[in-house]
PDBQT receptor file of N, H, CA, C and O in Angstrom, charges set to zero:
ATOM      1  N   UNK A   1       4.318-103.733 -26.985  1.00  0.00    +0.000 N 
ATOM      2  CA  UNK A   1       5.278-103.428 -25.944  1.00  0.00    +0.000 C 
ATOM      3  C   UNK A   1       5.924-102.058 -26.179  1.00  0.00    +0.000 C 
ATOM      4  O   UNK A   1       6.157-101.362 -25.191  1.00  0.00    +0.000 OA
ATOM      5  N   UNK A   2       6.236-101.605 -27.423  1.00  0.00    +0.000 N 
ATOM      6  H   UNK A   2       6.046-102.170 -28.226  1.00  0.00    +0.000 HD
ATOM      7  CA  UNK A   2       6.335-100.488 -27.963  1.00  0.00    +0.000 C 
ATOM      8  C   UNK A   2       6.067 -99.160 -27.183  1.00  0.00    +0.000 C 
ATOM      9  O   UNK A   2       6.802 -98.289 -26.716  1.00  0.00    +0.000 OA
ATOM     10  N   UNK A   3       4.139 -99.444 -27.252  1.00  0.00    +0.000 N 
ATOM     11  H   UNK A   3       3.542-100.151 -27.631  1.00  0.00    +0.000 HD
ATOM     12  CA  UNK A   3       3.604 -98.484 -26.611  1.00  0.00    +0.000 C 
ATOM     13  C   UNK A   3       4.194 -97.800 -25.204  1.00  0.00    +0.000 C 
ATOM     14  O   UNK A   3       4.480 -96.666 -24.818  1.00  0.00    +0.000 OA
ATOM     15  N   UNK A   4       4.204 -98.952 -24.747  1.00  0.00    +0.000 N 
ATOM     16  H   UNK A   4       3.972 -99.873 -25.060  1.00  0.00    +0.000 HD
ATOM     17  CA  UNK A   4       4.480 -98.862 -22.847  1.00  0.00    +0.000 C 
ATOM     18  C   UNK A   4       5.856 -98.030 -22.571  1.00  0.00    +0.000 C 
ATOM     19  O   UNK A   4       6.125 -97.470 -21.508  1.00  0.00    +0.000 OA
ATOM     20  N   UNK A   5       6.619 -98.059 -23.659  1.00  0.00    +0.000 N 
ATOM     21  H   UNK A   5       6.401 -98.514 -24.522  1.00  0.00    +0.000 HD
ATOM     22  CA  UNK A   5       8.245 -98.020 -23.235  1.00  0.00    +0.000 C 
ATOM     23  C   UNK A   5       8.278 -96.458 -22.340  1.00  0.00    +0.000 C 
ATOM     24  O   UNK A   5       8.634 -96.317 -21.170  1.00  0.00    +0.000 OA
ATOM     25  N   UNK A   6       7.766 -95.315 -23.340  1.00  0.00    +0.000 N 
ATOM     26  H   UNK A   6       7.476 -95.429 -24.290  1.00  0.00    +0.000 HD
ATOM     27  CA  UNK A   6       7.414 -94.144 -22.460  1.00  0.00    +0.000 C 
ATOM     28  C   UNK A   6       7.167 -93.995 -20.940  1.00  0.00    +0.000 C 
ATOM     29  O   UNK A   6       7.674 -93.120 -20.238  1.00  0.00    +0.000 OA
ATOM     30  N   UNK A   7       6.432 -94.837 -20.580  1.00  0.00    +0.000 N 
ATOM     31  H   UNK A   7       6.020 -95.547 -21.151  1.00  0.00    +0.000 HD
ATOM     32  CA  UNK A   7       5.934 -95.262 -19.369  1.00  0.00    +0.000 C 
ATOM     33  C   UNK A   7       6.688 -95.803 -18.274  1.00  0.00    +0.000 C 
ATOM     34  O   UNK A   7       6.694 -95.328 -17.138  1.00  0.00    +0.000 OA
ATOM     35  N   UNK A   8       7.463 -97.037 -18.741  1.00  0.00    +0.000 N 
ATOM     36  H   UNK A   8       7.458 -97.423 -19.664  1.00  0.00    +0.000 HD
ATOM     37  CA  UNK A   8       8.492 -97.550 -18.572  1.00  0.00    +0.000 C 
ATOM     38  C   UNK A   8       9.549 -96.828 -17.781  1.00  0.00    +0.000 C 
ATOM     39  O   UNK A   8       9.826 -96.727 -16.586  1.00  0.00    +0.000 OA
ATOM     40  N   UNK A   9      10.165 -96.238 -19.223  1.00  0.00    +0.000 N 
ATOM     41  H   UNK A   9       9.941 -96.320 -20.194  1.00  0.00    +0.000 HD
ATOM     42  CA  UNK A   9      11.449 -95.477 -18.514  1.00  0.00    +0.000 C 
ATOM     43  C   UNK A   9      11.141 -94.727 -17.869  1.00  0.00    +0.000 C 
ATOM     44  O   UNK A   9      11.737 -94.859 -16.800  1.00  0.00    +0.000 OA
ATOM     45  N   UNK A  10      10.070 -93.394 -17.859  1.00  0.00    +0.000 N 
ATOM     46  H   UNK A  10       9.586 -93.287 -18.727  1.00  0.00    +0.000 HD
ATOM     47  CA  UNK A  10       9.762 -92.416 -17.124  1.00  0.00    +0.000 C 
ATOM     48  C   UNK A  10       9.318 -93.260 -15.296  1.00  0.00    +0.000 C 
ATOM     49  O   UNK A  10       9.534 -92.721 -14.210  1.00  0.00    +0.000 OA
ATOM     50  N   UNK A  11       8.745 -94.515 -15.499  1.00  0.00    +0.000 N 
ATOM     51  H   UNK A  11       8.570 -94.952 -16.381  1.00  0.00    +0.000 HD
ATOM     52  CA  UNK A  11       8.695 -94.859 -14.147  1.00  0.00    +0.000 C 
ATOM     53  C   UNK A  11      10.436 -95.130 -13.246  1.00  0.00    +0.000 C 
ATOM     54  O   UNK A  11      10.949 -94.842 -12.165  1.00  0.00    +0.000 OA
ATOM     55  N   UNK A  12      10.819 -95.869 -14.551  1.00  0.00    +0.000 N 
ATOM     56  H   UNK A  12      10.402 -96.103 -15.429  1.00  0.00    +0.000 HD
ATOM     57  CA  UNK A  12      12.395 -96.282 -13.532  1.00  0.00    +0.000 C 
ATOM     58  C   UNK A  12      12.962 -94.885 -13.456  1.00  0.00    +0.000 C 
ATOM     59  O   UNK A  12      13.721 -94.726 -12.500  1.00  0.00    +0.000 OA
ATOM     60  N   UNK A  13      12.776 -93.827 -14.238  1.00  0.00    +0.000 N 
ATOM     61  H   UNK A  13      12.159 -93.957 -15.014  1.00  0.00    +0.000 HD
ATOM     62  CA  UNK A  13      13.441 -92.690 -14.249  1.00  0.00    +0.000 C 
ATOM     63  C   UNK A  13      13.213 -91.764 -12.858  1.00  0.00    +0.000 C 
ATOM     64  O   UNK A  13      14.084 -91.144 -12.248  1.00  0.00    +0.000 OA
ATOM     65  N   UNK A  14      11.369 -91.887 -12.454  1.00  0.00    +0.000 N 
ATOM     66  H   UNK A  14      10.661 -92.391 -12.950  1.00  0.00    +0.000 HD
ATOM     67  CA  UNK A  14      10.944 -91.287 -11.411  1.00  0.00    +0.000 C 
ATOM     68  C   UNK A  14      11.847 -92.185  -9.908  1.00  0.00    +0.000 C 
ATOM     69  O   UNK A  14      12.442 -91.815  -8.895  1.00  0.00    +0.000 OA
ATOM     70  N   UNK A  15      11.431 -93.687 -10.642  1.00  0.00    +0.000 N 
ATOM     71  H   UNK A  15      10.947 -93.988 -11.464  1.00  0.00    +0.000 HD
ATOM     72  CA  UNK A  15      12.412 -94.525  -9.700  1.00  0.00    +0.000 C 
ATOM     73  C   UNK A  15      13.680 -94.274  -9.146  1.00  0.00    +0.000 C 
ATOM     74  O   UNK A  15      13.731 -94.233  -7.917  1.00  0.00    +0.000 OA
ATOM     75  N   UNK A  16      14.656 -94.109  -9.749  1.00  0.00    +0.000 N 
ATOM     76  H   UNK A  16      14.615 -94.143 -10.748  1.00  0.00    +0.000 HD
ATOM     77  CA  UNK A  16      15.886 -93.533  -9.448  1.00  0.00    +0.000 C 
ATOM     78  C   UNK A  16      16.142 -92.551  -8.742  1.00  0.00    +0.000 C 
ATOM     79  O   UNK A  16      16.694 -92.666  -7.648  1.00  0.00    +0.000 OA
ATOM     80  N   UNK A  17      15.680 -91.104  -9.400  1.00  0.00    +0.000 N 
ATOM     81  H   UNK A  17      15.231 -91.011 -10.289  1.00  0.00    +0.000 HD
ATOM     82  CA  UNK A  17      15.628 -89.854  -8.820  1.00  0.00    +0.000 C 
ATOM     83  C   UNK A  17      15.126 -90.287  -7.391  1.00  0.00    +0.000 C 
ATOM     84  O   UNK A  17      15.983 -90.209  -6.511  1.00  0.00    +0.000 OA
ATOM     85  N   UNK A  18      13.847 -90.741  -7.006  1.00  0.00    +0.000 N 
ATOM     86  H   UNK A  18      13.151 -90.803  -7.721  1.00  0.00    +0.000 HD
ATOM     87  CA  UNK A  18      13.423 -90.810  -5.908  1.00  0.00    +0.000 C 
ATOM     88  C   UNK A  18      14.683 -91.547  -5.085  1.00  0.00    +0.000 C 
ATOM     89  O   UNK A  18      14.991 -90.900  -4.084  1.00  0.00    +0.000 OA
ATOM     90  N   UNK A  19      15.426 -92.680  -5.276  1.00  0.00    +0.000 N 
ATOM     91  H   UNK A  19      15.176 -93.206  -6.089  1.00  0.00    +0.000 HD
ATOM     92  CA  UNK A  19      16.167 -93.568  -4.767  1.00  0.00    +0.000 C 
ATOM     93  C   UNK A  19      17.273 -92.317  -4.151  1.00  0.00    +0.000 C 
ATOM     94  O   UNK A  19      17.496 -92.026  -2.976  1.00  0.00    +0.000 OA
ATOM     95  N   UNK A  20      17.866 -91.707  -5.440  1.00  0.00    +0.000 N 
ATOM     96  H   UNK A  20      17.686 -91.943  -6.395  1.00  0.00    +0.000 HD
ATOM     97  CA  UNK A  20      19.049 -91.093  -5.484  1.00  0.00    +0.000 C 
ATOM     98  C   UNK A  20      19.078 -90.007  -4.014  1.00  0.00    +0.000 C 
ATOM     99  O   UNK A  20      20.021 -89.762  -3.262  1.00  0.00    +0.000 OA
ATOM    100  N   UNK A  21      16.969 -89.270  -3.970  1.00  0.00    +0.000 N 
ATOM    101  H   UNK A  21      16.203 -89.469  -4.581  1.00  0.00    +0.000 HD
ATOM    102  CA  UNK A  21      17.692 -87.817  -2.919  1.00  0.00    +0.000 C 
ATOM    103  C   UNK A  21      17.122 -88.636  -1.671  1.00  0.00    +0.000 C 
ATOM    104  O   UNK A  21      16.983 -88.064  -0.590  1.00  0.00    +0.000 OA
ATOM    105  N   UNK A  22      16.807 -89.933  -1.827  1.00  0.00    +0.000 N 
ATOM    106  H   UNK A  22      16.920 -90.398  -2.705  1.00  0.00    +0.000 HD
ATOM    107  CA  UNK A  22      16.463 -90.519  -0.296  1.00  0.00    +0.000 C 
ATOM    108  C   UNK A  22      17.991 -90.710   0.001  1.00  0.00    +0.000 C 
ATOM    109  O   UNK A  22      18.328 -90.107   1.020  1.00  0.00    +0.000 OA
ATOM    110  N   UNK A  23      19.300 -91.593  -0.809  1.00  0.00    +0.000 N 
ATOM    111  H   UNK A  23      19.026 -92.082  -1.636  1.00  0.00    +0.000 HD
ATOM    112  CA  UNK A  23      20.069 -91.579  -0.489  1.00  0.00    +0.000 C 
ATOM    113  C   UNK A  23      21.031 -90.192   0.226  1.00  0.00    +0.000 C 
ATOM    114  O   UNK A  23      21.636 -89.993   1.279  1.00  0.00    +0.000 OA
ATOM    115  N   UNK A  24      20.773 -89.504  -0.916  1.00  0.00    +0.000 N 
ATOM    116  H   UNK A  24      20.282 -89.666  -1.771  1.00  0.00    +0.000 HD
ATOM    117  CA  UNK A  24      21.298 -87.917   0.128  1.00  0.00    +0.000 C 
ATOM    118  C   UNK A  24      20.644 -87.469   0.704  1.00  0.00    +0.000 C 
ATOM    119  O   UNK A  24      21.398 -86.667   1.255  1.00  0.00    +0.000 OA
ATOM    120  N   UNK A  25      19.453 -87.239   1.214  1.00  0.00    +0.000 N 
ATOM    121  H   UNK A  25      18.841 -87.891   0.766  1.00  0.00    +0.000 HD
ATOM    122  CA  UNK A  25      19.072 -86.960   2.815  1.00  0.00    +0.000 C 
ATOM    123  C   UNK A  25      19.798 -87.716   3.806  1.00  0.00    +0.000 C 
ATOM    124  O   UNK A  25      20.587 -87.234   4.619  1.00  0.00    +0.000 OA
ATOM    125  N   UNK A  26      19.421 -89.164   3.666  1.00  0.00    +0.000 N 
ATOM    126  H   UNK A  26      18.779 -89.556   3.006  1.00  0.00    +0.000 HD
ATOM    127  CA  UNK A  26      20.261 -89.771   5.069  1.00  0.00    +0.000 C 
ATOM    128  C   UNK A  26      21.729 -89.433   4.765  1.00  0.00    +0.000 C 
ATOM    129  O   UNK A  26      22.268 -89.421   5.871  1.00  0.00    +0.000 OA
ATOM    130  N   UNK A  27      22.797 -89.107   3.679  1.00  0.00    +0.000 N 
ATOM    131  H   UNK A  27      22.359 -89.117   2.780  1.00  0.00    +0.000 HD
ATOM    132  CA  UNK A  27      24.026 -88.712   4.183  1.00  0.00    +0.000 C 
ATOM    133  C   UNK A  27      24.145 -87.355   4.691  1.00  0.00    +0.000 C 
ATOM    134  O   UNK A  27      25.122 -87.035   5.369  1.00  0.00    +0.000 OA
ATOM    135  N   UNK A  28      23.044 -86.386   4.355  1.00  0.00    +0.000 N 
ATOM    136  H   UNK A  28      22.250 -86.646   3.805  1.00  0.00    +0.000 HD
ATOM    137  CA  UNK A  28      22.962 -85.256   4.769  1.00  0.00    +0.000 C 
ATOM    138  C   UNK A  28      22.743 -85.214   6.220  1.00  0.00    +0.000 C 
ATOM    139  O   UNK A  28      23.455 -84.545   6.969  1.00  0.00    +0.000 OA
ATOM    140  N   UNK A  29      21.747 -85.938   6.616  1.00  0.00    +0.000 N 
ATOM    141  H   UNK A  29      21.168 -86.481   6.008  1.00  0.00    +0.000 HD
ATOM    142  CA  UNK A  29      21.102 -85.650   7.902  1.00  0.00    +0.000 C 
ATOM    143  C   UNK A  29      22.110 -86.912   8.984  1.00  0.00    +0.000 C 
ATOM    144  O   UNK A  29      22.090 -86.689  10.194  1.00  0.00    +0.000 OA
ATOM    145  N   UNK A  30      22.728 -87.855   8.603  1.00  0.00    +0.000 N 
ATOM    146  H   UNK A  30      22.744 -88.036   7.619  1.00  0.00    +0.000 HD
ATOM    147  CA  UNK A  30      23.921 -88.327   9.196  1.00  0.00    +0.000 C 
ATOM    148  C   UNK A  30      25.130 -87.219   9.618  1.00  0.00    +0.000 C 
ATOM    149  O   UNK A  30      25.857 -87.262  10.610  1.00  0.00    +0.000 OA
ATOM    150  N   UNK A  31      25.100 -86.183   8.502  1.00  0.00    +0.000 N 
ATOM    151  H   UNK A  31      24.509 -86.148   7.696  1.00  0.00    +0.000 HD
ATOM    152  CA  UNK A  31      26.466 -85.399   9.007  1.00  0.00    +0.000 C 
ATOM    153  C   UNK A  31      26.269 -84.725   9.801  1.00  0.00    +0.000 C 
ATOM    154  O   UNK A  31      27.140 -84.381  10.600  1.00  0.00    +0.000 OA
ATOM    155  N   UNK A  32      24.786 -84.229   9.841  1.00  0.00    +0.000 N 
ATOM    156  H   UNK A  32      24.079 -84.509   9.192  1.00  0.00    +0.000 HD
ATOM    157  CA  UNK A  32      24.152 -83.214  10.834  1.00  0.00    +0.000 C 
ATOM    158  C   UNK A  32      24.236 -83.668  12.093  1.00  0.00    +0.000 C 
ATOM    159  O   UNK A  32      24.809 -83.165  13.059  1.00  0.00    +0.000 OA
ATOM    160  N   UNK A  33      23.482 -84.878  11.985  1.00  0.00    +0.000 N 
ATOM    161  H   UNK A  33      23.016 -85.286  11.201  1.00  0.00    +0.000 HD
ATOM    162  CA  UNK A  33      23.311 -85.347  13.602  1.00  0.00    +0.000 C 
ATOM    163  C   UNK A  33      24.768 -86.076  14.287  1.00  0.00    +0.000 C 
ATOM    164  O   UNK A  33      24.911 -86.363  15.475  1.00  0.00    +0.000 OA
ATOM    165  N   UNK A  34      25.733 -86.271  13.235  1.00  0.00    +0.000 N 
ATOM    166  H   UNK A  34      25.617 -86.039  12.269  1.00  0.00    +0.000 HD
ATOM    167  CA  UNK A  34      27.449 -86.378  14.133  1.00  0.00    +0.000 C 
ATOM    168  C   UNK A  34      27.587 -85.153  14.407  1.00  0.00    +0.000 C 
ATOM    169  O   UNK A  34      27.841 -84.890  15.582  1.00  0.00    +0.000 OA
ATOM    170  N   UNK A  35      27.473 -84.077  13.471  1.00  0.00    +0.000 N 
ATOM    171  H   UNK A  35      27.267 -84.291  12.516  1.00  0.00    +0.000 HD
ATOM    172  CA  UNK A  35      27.999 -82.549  13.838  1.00  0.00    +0.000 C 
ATOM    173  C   UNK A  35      27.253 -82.072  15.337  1.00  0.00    +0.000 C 
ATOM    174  O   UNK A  35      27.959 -81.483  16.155  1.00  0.00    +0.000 OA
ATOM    175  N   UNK A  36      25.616 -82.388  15.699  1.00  0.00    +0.000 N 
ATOM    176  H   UNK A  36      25.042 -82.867  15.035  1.00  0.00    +0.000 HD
ATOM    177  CA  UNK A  36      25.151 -82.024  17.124  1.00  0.00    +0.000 C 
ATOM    178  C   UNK A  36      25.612 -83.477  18.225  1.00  0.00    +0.000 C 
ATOM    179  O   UNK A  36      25.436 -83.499  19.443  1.00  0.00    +0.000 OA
ATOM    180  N   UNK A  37      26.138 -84.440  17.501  1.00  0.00    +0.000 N 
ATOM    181  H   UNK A  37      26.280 -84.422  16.511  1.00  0.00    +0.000 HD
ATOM    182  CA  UNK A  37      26.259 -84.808  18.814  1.00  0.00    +0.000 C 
ATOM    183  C   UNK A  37      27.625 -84.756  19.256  1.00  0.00    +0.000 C 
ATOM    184  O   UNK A  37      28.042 -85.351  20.250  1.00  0.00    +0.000 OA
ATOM    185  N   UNK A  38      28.682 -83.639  18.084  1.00  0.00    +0.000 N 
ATOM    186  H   UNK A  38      28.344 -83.156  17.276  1.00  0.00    +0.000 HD
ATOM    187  CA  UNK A  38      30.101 -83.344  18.337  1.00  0.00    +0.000 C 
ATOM    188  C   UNK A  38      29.606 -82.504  19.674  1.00  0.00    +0.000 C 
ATOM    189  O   UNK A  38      29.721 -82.950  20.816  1.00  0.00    +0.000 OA
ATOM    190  N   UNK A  39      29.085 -81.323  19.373  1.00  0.00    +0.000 N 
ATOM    191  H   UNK A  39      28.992 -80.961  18.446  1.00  0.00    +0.000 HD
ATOM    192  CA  UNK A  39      28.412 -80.177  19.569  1.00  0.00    +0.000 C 
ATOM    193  C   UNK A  39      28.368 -80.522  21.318  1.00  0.00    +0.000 C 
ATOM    194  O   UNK A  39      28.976 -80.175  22.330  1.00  0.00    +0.000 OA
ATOM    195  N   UNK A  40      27.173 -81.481  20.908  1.00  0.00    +0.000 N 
ATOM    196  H   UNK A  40      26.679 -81.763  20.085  1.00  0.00    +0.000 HD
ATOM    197  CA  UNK A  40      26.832 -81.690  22.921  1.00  0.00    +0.000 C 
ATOM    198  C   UNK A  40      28.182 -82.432  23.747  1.00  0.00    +0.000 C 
ATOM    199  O   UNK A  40      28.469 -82.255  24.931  1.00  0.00    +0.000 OA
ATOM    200  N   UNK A  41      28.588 -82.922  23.196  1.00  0.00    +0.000 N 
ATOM    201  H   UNK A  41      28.354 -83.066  22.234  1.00  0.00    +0.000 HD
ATOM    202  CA  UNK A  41      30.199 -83.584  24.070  1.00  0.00    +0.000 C 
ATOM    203  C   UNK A  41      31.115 -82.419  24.200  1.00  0.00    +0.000 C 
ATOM    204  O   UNK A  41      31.805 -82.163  25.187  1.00  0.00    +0.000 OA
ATOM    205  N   UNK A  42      31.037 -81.680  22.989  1.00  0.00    +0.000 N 
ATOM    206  H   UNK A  42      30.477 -81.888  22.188  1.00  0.00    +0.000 HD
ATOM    207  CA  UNK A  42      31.542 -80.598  23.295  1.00  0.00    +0.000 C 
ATOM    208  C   UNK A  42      31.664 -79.578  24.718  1.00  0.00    +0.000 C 
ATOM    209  O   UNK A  42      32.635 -79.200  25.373  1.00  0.00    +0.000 OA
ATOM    210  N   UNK A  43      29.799 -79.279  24.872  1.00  0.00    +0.000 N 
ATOM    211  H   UNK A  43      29.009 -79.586  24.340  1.00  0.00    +0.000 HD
ATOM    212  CA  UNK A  43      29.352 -78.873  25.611  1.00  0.00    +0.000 C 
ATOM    213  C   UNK A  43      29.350 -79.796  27.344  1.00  0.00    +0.000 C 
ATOM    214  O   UNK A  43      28.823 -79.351  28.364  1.00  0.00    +0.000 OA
ATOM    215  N   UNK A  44      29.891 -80.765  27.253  1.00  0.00    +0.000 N 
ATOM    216  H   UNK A  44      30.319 -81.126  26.425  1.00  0.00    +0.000 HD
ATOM    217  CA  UNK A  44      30.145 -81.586  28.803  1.00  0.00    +0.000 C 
ATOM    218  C   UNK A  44      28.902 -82.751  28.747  1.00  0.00    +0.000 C 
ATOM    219  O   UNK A  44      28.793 -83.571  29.658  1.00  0.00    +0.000 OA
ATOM    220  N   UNK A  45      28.089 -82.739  27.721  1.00  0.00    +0.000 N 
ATOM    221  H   UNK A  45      28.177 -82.072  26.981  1.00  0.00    +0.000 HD
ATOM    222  CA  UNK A  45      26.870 -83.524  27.837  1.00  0.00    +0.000 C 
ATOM    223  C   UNK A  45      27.221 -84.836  27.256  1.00  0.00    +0.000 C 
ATOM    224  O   UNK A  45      27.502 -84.784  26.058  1.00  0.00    +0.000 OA
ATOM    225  N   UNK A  46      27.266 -85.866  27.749  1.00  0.00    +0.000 N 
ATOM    226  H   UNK A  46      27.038 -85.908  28.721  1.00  0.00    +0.000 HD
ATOM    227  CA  UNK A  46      27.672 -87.456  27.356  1.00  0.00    +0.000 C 
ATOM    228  C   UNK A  46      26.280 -88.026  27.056  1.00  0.00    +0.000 C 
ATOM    229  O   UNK A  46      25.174 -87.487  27.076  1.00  0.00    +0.000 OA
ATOM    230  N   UNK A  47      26.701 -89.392  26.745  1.00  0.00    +0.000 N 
ATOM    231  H   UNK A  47      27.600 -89.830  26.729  1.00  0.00    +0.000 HD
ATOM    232  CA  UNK A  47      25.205 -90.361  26.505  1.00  0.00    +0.000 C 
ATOM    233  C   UNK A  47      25.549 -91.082  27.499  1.00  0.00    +0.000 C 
ATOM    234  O   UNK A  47      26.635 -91.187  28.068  1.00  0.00    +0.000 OA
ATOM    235  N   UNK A  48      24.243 -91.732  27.734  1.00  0.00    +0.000 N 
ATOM    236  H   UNK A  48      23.361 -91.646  27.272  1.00  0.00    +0.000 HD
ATOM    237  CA  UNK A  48      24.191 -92.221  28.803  1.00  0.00    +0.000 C 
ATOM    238  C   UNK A  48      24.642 -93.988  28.530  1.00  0.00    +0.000 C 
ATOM    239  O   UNK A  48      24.813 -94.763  29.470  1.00  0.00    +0.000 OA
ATOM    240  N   UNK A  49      24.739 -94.274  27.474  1.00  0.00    +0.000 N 
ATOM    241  H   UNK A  49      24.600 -93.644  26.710  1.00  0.00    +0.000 HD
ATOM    242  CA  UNK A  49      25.587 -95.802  27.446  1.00  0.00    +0.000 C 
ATOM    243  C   UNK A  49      26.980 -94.948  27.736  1.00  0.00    +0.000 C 
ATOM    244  O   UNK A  49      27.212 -95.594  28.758  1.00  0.00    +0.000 OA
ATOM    245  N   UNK A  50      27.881 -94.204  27.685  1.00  0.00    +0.000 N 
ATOM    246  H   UNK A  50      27.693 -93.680  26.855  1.00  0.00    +0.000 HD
ATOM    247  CA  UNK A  50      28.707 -94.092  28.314  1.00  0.00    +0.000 C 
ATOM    248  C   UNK A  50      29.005 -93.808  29.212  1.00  0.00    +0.000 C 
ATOM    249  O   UNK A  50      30.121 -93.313  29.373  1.00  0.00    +0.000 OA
ATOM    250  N   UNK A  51      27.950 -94.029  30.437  1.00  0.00    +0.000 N 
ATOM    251  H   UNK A  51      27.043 -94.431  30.306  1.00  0.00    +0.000 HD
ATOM    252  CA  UNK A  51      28.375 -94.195  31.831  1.00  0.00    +0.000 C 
ATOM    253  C   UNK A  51      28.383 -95.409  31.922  1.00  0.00    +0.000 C 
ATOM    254  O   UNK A  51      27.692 -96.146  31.218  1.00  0.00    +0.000 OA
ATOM    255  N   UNK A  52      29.555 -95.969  33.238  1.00  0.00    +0.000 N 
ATOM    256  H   UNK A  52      30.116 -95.370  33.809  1.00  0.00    +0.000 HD
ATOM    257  CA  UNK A  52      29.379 -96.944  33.292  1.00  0.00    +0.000 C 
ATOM    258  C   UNK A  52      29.312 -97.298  35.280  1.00  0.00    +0.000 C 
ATOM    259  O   UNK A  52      29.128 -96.279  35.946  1.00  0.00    +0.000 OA
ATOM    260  N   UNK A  53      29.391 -98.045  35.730  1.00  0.00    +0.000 N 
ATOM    261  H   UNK A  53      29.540 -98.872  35.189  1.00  0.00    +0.000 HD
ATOM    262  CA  UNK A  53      28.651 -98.607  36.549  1.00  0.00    +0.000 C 
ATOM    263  C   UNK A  53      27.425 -99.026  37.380  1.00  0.00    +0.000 C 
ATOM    264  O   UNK A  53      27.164 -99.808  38.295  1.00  0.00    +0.000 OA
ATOM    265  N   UNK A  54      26.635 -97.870  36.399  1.00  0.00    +0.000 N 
ATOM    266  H   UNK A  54      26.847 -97.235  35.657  1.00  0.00    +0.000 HD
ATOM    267  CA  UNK A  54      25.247 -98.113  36.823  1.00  0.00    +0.000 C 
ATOM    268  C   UNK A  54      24.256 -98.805  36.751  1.00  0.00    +0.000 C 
ATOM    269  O   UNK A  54      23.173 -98.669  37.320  1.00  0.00    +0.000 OA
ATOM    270  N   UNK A  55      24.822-100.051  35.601  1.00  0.00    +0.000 N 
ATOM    271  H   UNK A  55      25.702-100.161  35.139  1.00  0.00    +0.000 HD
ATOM    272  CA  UNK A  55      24.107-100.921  35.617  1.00  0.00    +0.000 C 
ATOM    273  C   UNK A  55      25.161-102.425  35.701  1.00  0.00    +0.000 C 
ATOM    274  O   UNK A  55      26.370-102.525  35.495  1.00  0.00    +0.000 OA
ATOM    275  N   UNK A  56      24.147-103.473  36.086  1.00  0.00    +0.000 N 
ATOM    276  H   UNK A  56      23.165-103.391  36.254  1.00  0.00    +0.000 HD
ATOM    277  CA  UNK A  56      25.270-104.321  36.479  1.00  0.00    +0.000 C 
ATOM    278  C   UNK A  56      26.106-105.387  35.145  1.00  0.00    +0.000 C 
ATOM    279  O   UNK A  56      27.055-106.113  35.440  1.00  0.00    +0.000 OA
TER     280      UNK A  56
């Protein structure tokens, strides 16, 4: 079991890292896409679930 340990940690190690910048992309690319959709409301452009009577 000895042998493997190298292996081991370097996998949970690759493990992590990988975990860690998936986690900061999506907070990265979350701030981005609130910051463009500040941007377009800004600009007069709404979504369209916030119209309302057009559907019943």
């Amino acid at each position: 079991m000895m042998g493997h340990m190298g292996y081991v940690v370097a996998s949970y190690g690759v493990a992590a890292v990988t975990v860690a910048g998936l986690l900061l992309w999506v907070i990265i690319d979350g701030r981005n896409q609130r910051r463009n959709l500040q941007a377009l409301e800004e600009a007069g452009i709404r979504r369209r679930s916030a119209q309302s009577g057009d559907r019943p």
